[in-house]
Structure formats: C-alpha cells, structure tokens
Residue frames relative to the residue before (quaternion, step in Angstrom):
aa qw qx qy qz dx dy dz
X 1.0000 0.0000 0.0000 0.0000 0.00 0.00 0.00
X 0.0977 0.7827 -0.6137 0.0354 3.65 -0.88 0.90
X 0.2947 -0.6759 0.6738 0.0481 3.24 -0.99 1.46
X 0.0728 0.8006 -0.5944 -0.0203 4.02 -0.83 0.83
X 0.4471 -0.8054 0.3163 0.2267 3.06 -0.57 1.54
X 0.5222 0.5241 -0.4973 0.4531 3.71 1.24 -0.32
X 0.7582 0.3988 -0.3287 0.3975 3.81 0.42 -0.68
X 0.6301 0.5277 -0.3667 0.4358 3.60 0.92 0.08
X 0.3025 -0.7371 0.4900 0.3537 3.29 1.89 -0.74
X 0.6821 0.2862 -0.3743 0.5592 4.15 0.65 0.46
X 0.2544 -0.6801 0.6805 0.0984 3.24 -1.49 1.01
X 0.6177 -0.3874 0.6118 0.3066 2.88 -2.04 0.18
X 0.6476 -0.2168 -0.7207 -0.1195 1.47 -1.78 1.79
X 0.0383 -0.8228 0.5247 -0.2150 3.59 1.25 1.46
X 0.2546 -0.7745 0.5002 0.2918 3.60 -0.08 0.44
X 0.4379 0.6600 -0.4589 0.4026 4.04 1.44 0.13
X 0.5712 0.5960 -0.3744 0.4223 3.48 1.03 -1.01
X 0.6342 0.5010 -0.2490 0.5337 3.84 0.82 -1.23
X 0.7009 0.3703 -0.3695 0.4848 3.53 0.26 -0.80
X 0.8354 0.2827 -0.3170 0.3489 3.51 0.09 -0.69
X 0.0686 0.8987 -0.1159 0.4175 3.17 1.28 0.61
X 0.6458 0.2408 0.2142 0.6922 2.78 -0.39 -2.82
X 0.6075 0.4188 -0.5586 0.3788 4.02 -0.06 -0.73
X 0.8258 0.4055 -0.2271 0.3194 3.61 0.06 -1.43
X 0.4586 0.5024 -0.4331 0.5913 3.49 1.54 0.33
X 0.2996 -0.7689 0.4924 0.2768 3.44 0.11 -1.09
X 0.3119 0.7625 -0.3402 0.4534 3.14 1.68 1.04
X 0.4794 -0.5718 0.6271 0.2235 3.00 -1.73 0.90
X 0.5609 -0.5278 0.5163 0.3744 3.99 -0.93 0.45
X 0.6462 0.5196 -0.3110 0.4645 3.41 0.56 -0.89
X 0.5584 0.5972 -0.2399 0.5234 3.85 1.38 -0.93
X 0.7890 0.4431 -0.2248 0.3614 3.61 0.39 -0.95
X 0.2771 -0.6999 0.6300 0.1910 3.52 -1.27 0.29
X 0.0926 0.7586 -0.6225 -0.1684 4.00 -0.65 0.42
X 0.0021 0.7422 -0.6628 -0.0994 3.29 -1.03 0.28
X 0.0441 -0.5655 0.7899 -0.2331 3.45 -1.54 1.24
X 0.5523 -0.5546 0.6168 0.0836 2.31 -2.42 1.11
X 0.6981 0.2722 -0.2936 0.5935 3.55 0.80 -0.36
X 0.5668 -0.6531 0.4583 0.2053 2.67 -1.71 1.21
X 0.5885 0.5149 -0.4625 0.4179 3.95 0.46 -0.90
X 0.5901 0.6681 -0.3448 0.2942 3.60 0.84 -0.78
X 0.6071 0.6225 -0.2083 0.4479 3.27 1.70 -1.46
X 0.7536 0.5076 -0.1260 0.3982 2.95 0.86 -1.58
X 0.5563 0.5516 -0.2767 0.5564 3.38 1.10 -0.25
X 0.6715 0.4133 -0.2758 0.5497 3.77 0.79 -0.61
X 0.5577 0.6377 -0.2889 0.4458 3.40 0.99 -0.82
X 0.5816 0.5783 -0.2811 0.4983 3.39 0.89 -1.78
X 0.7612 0.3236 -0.2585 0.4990 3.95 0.57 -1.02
X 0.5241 -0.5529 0.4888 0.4251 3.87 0.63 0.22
X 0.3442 0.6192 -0.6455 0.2854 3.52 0.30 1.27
X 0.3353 -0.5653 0.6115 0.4406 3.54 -0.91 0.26
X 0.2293 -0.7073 0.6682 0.0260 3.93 -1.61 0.54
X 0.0757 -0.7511 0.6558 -0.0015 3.20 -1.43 1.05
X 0.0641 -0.8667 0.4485 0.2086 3.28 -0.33 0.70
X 0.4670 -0.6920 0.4822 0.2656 3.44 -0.59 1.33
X 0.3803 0.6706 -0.6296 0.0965 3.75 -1.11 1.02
X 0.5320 -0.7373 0.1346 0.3941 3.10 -0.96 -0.01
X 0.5755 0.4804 -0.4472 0.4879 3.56 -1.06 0.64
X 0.5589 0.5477 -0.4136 0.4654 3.44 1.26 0.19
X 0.0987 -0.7620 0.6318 0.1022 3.86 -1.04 0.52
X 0.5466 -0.6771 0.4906 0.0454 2.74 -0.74 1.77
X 0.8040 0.2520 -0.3414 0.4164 3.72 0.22 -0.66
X 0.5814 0.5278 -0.4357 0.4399 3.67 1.33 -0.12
X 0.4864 0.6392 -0.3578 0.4762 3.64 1.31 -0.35
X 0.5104 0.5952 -0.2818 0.5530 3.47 1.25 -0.71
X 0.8105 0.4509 -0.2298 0.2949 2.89 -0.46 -1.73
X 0.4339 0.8083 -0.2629 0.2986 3.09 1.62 -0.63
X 0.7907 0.2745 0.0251 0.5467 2.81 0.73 -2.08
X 0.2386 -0.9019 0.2091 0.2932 3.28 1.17 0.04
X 0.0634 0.7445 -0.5843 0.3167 2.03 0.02 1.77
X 0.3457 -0.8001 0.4302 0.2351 3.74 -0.48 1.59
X 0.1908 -0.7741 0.6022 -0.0416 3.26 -1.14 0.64
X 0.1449 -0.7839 0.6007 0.0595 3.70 -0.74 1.16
C-alpha cells in the first residue's frame, strides 16, 4: 500500500496524510510503525499514537523494530 503525498495533495507533517494512510491499511495508530528521516515528521505521527522511528544515521531500523515488536525477516 502506498499513500503519495503529491497525489493526495497533503504533505507531511499534515496529520490527514497519517489518517488516510492508517484508513487504507486498516490500522489502529497504535498498530502502525512510521519511520522518517525528519524529525517533525515523527512527531506528528506520534501526536496520533503512532509508534516513530527516526531514520538517522547509525540508527538500525530493524533493531528499532524488534523493539516494538514488531517481527521482522
């Protein structure tokens, strides 16, 4: 599933972009993982009870996961 913000016409960090999103998944915020390189982006998803990863570098993304367990192959 890919949501693109030029064709929806809202950007990050609009909190519509997330909602419509999680709708077309069929997820609860609380259900979802976002992950982005910019922070305001995080924090915005967060703000809706997403869990956030901010992508930088030295950061591993699938141990960030594993965190929240969330399984990863």
């Amino acid at each position: 599933m890919l949501v693109f913000s030029g064709e929806e016409e809202v950007r990050k960090p609009d909190a519509e972009i997330y909602r419509r999103a999680l709708a077309r998944l069929g997820v609860e915020p609380e259900q979802s993982v976002f992950v982005d390189d910019v922070l305001a982006n995080i924090e915005a998803a967060q703000a809706l009870g997403m869990h956030g990863i901010h992508f930088a570098p030295g950061i591993d993304v699938r141990t960030e996961l594993n965190k929240l367990g969330v399984v990863t192959s």
